[in-house]
N, C-alpha and C positions, 0 to 999 in steps of 0.2 A: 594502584590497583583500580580496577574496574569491574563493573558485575554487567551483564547483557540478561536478557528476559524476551522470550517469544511466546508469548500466549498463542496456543493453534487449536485447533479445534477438539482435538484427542488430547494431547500434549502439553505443559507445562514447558520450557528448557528453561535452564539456567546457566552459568559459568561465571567462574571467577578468574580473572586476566588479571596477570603482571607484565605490562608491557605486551610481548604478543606471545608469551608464556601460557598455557591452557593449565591452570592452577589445580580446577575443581570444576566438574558441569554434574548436574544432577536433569532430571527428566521425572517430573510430577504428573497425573492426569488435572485434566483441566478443570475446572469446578464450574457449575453454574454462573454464578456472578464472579467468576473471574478473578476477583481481586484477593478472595481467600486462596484461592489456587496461587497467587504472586508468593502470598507470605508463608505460605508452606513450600515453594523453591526457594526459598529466601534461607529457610529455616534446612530444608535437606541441606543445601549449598552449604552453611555453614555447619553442621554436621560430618560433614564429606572432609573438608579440611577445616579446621580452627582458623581463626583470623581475626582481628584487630578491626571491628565495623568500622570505628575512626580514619580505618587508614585507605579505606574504600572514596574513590574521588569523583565518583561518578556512575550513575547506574544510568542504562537503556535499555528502553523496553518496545516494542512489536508486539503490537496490542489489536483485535479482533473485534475490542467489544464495539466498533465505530460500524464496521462493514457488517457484522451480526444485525445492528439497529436496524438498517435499514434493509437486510434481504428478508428478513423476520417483521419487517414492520411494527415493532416494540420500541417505546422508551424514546419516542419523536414528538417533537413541540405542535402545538399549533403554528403555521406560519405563513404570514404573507408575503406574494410575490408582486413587486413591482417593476415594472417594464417603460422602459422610456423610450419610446419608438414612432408616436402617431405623430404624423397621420398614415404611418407606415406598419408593416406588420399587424394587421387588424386579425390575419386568414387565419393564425396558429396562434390563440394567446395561453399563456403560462402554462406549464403543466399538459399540454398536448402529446397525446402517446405515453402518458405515464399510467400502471394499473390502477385500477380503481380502487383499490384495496390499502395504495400506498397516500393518492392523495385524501382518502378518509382518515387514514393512520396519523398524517398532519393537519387533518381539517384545512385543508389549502382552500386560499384565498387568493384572488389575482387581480392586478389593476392595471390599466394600459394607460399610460402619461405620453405627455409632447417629448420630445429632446432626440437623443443621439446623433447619429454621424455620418457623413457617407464614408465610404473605402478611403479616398484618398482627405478626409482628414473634414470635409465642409460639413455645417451643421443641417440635419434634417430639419431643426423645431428648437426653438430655449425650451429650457426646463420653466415651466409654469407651477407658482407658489401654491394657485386656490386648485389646481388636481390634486396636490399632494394634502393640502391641506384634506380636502374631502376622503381623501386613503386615508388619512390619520386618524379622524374622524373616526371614520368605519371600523381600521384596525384593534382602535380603544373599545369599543362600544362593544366588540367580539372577547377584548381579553388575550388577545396574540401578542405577542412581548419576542417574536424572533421574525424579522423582515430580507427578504433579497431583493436587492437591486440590483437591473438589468440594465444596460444601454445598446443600442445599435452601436457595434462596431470600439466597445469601450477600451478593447485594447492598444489602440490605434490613437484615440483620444479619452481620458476617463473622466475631461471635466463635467459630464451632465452627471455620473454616478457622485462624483463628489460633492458639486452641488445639493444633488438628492438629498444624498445620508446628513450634509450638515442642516437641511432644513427638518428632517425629519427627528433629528434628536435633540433640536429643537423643540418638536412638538410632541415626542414622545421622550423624553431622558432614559425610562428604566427599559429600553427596545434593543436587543443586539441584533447590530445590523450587518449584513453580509454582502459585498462590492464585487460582481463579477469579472473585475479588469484586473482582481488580487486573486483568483481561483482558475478560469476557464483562458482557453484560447481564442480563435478563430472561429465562427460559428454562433451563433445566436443562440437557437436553441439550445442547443448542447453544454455549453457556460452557463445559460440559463439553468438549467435541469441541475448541474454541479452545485452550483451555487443556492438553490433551494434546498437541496441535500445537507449542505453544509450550515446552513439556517436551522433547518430542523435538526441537527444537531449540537446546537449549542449547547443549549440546556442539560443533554446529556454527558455533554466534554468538561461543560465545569464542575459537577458531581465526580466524571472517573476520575478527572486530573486530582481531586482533591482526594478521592480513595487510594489510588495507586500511590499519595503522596503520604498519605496515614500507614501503609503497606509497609514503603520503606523504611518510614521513621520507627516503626511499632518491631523493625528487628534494628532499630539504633542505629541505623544509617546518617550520617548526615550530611551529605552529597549531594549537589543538583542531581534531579531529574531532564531525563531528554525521552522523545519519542523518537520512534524512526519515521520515517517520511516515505513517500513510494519510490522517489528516484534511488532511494539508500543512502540520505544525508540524515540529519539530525535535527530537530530544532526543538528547544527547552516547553517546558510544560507550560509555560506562561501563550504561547505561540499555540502549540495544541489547542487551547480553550481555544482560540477565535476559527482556527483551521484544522478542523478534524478530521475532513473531506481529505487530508493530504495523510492521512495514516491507512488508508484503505490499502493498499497494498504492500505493505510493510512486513508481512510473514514471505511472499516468497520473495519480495528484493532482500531483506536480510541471510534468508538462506542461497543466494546469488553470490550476494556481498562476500559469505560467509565461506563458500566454494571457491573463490577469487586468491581466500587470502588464505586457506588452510592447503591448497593443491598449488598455489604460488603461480598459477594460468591466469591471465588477464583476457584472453580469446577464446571462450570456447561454449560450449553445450552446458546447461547445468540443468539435470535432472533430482529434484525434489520430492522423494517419497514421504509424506506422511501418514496420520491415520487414516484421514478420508479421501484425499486426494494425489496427485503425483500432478508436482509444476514444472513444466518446463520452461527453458525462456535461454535466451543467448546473454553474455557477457559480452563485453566491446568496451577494450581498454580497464577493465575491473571493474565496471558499472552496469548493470543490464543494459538491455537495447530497449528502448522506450516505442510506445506503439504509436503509427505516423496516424491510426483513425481512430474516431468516436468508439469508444468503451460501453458496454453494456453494465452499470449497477441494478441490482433486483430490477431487471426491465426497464431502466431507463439508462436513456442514449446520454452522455457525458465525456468533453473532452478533455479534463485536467491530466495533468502528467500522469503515466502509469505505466509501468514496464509492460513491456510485449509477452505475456506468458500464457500458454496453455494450459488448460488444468482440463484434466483427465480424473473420473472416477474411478479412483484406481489405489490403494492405501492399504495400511496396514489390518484397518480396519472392516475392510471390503468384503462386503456377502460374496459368496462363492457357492452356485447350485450348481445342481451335478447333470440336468436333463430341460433344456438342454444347457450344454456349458456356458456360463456366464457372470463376469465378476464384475460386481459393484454395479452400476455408482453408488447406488444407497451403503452406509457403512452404522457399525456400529456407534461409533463415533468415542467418546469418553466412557463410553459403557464396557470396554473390550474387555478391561479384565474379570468383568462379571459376565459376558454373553460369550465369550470366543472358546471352543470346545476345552481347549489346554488347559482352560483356566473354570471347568467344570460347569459352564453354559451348553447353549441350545444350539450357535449359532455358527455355522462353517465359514470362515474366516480368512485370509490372505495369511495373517499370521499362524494361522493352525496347518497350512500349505508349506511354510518354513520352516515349521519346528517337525511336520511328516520327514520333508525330505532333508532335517538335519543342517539346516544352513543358520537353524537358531535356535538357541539354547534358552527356551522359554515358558514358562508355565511348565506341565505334567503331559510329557512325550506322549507318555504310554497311554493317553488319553485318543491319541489318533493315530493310534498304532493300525486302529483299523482300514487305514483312508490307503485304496489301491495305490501300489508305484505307478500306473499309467497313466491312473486320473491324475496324481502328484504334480507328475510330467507335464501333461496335458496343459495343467493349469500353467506352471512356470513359462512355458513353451508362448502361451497366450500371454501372460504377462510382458514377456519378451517381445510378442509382436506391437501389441498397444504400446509400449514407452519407447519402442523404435521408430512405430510409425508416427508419435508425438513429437520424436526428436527431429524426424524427415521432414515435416511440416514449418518450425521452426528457423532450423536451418537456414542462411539466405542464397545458398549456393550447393553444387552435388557436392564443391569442397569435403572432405572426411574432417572434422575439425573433432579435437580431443571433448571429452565427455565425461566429466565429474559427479557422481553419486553420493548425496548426501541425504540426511533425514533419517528418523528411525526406523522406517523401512525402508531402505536403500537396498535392506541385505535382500528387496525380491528382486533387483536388480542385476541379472548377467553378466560377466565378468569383458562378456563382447555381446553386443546388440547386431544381429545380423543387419549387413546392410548398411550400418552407420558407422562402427568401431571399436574400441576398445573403450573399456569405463572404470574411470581413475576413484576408488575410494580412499580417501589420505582421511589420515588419523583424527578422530574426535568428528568423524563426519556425520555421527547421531545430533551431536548437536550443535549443525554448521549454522542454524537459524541465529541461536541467540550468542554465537561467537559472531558472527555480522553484526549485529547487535552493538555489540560492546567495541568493534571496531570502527565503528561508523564515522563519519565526516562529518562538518558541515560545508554547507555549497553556498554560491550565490549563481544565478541566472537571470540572462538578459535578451528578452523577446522581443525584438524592436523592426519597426518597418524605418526603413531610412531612402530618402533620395539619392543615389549615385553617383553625383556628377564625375566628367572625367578626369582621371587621377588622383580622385580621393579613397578609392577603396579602400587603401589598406591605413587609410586614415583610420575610418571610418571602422573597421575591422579592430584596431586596436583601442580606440575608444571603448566599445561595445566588450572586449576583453577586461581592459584597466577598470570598468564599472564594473563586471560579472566578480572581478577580483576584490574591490571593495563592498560587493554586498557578502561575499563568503566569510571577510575578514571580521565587518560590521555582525554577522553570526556567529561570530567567537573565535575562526579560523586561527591558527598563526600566520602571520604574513608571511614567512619566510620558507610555508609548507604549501602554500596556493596553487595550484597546476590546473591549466587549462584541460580540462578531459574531452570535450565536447564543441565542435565547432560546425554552425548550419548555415548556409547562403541559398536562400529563395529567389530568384528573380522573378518578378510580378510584370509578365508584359503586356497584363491586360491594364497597367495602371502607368500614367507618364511622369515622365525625371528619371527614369530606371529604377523605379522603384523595389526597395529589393527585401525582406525581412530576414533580417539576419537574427541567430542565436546560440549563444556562450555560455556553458557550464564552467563553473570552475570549484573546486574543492579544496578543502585543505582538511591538517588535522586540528582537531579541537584542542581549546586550551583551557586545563585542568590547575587546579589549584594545588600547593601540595607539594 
C-alpha cells in the first residue's frame, strides 16, 4: 500500500492505494502552515477505512509550501549570488529584472568572478581563488549561509562551478551551496534567476522536509518519504532538501499524472479545476508536455523543467459578480466553507453556481435558492467558454484530441466544451492530484550537446539513452520497469562538428520495500 498527498491551495487530497486499487481518498481544506493540514488527511484517510500504518510502504506528497515562498516573498534566506563570467557579462549582473520586493525578501547579494565557457566548450577566464576568497569574505561578515553559483555556459562544461563550490566550502563549511549546471538549462540568466530561487530556499526545505517527516511519523507511518517533482517523477526527501526549485509544479503535474492513469489516455487535454484556479496542460505519452520557454516564478524569468500548463482564474472557489458578469480570478480560497453562500457567508461563489443549478450536492441549497436560472446559465455558459478557450490555446494542433476532467471542481466542467469536444470524467476524479501522487515514477534525464560525426548517431543516441536509464535506476527505479518516454534531437548549426544536443527521459517504477 501507498498513501499520495497534494497540498493545494483550498484543498488537502489524500488516498490510500493497493496497487492501483483506489482504497480510501479523503479531501481536507488546507491549513495555514500546511503540515497540520497533511496530518489531519492522514488522520480522515484513516478513518475512511482502517488500515495497518505498518503495512503503508510509501507515502507521496505535492506540496505548495516551496512555490507559496516565493510568490508571497516569506520564509526566504538571505543569499548570495555568484556569477563566473568576467570579463564577460558585466551588462546584466545577478538578479536583473527580478521585483524589488523579492530581492529584499532575500537581502541578495551578488558577485561577478573570472571563469566560464564559450558555447562550444573553450574557456572564457580560470576560476580565480583571491575573487572568491573576497566574496567569502564579504558573505561571512553579512551572515548569508545560502550561495548560488553561476557559470557561463555550465551546462555544456560545469568545471568552473565545481571548482567554485569546492573552494568555497572550503572557506565557508556551514554554507549550502547551489550549482546551476544541477537546476537550470540553456541560458544564463534564466538558470541564474532558478538557481538563486533555490538558494533561498534551502533553509526553508530543510524545516518542511523535517515537518512533513514528523507528520507522517506522528500518524505511525513508517515508510519513506518522496516528493513529487514537476516533470511527475519522484525523488526522496533527502533530494528535496538540496532541490526544492524542482517541486514547484508538482500540484498540476500530479493531477496530469493522475488523469493519465485514472481515464487510461496517455494523449490528451487534461483540464484541472480546483479551488482557485483551473490548469490546463497536454499529456504526451502519460507525461505532461514540458514547456520549450523561460517560465515566469513571482516575476522572475527561469528555465528549469516545468510542464507547459495554463492556469486560468477560474475554481471552485471563484468570486462571481453579477454586473457586470465576471468570475474570479480572486477566489476564496480555504476560506470557502466559511465565505461561500451555501455554507451561510457573504460571498457568490462558483460553487454556490453548482449547487443553484443542481450539479452538486453541497452545503444548504436552499440558501441560493434565490440566484436567477439565467444568471445560473449565464455563469455555466461563461465557464464553458474560458476552459474551452484555455483548452484551444494549449492544444498543439485543430486535432479534436479527448479531454479529461478532474479536480474538486471538475463538476463546473461541461460534459462537451463547444469547439473542442467531449470531457471524460472517470471515477475518483476529485482526487486525481494526489492519486498521481502515489503513482508516480522515478526518471533519470540526460541533456547533453554532443559532436555528430558521421555514422555515429545512433551511437551516440543510445549512449545518451543507456545513461538516462542508469540515472532512473540509480533513483530507485526497477530495472526491468525503465522505458524511454521522451526523446529530443537539436541540431546546432550555428556550432561546428554537427554539433547537436540531444535529450533522454526515461522512467520507471519505484522500488518499495515490503
Amino acid at each position: 500500500m501507498r498513501i499520495g498527498i497534494d497540498v493545494g491551495g483550498t484543498n488537502t487530497d489524500a488516498v490510500l492505494l493497493d496497487g492501483s486499487t483506489v482504497l480510501a481518498e479523503t479531501k481536507v481544506a488546507t491549513t495555514e502552515d500546511v503540515t497540520s493540514g497533511i496530518a489531519a488527511a492522514l488522520a480522515a484517510l484513516h478513518a475512511a477505512t482502517a488500515h495497518d500504518p505498518g503495512a503503508v510502504q510509501g507515502v507521496m506528497i505535492g506540496t505548495t509550501h516551496f512555490i507559496n515562498a516565493i510568490v508571497q516573498g516569506r520564509d526566504l534566506a538571505p543569499t548570495a549570488a555568484i556569477r563566473l563570467g568576467l570579463p564577460a557579462t558585466e551588462a546584466l549582473p545577478p538578479m536583473s529584472g527580478w521585483p524589488a520586493r523579492l530581492v529584499t525578501a532575500i537581502n541578495g547579494r551578488s558577485y561577478l568572478c573570472h571563469g566560464g565557457h564559450e558555447i562550444d566548450g573553450r574557456s572564457i577566464a580560470p576560476v580565480r581563488r583571491d575573487e572568491l576568497e573576497r566574496a567569502a569574505e564579504d558573505i561571512h561578515a553579512h551572515g548569508v549561509h545560502c550561495v548560488a553559483i553561476s557559470s557561463v555556459y555550465s551546462p555544456i562544461n560545469a568545471d568552473c562551478e565545481l571548482e567554485a563550490a569546492e573552494i568555497l566550502r572550503e572557506l565557508l563549511p556551514d554554507t549550502s551551496i547551489s550549482l546551476s549546471h544541477q537546476i537550470g538549462r540553456m541560458g544564463l540568466l534564466e538558470r541564474e534567476n532558478a538557481t538563486i530561487i533555490n538558494a533561498c530556499l534551502s533553509e526553508l526545505a530543510s524545516h518542511i522536509c523535517h515537518g512533513l517527516g514528523q507528520a507522517v511519523s506522528a500518524a505511525g507511518i513508517d515508510a519513506p518519504l518522496f516528493l513529487s517533482q514537476n516533470d511527475g517523477t519522484l525523488m526522496d526527501v533527502d533530494h528535496a532538501r538540496h532541490y526544492p526549485v524542482a517541486t514547484f509544479a508538482s500540484g498540476p503535474t500530479n493531477s496530469m499524472r493522475g488523469a493519465a492513469f485514472l481515464s487510461g489516455l496517455r494523449d490528451c487535454a487534461v483540464v484541472d479545476v480546483g479551488g482557485t484556479t483551473s490548469d490546463v496542460g497536454m499529456l504526451r505519452h502519460g507525461f505532461p508536455h514540458e514547456a520549450s520557454t523561460e517560465i515566469s516564478v513571482g516575476g522572475i524569468r527561469t528555465n528549469f523543467r516545468m510542464p507547459d500548463v495554463l492556469s486560468v482564474g477560474l475554481g471552485g472557489g471563484s468570486r462571481v459578480r453579477e454586473d457586470p458578469l465576471s468570475i474570479g480570478p480572486d477566489s476564496v480560497g480555504y476560506r470557502l466553507t466559511q465565505e461561500a453562500l451555501v455554507f451561510g457567508g457573504r460571498t457568490l461563489t462558483c460553487t454556490d453556481i453548482a449547487a443553484a443549478a443542481g450539479i452538486a450536492d453541497i452545503g444548504d441549497r436552499g440558501l441560493v435558492r434565490h440566484l436567477e436560472r439565467s444568471f445560473v446559465d449565464a455563469v455555466r455558459a461563461r465557464i464553458a467558454e474560458e476552459i474551452g478557450a484555455a483548452v484551444d490555446r494549449v492544444r498543439p494542433s485543430a486535432e479534436h484530441l479527448p479531454i479529461v476532467a478532474v479536480g474538486g471542481g471538475s463538476i463546473l466542467v461541461p460534459d462537451e466544451l463547444p469547439g473542442v469536444g467531449l470531457v471524460h470524467r472517470p471515477a475518483h476524479h476529485a482526487t486525481a492530484n494526489a492519486i498521481g501522487a502515489a503513482i508516480a515514477q522515478v526518471g533519470g534525464e540526460v541533456d547533453k550537446m554532443y559532436s555528430v560525426a558521421p555514422g555515429e548517431r545512433d551511437r551516440l543516441l543510445d549512449e545518451a539513452k543507456q545513461e538516462a536509464v542508469d540515472k532512473a535506476v540509480a533513483a530507485g527505479a526497477k530495472p526491468d520497469s525503465v522505458q524511454i518516454v521522451d526523446v529530443d534531437e537539436i541540431p546546432l548549426a550555428y556550432l561546428p562538428g554537427n554539433a547537436t544536443r540531444i535529450r533522454v527521459k526515461a522512467v520507471g517504477d519505484l522500488v518499495l520495500s515490503g
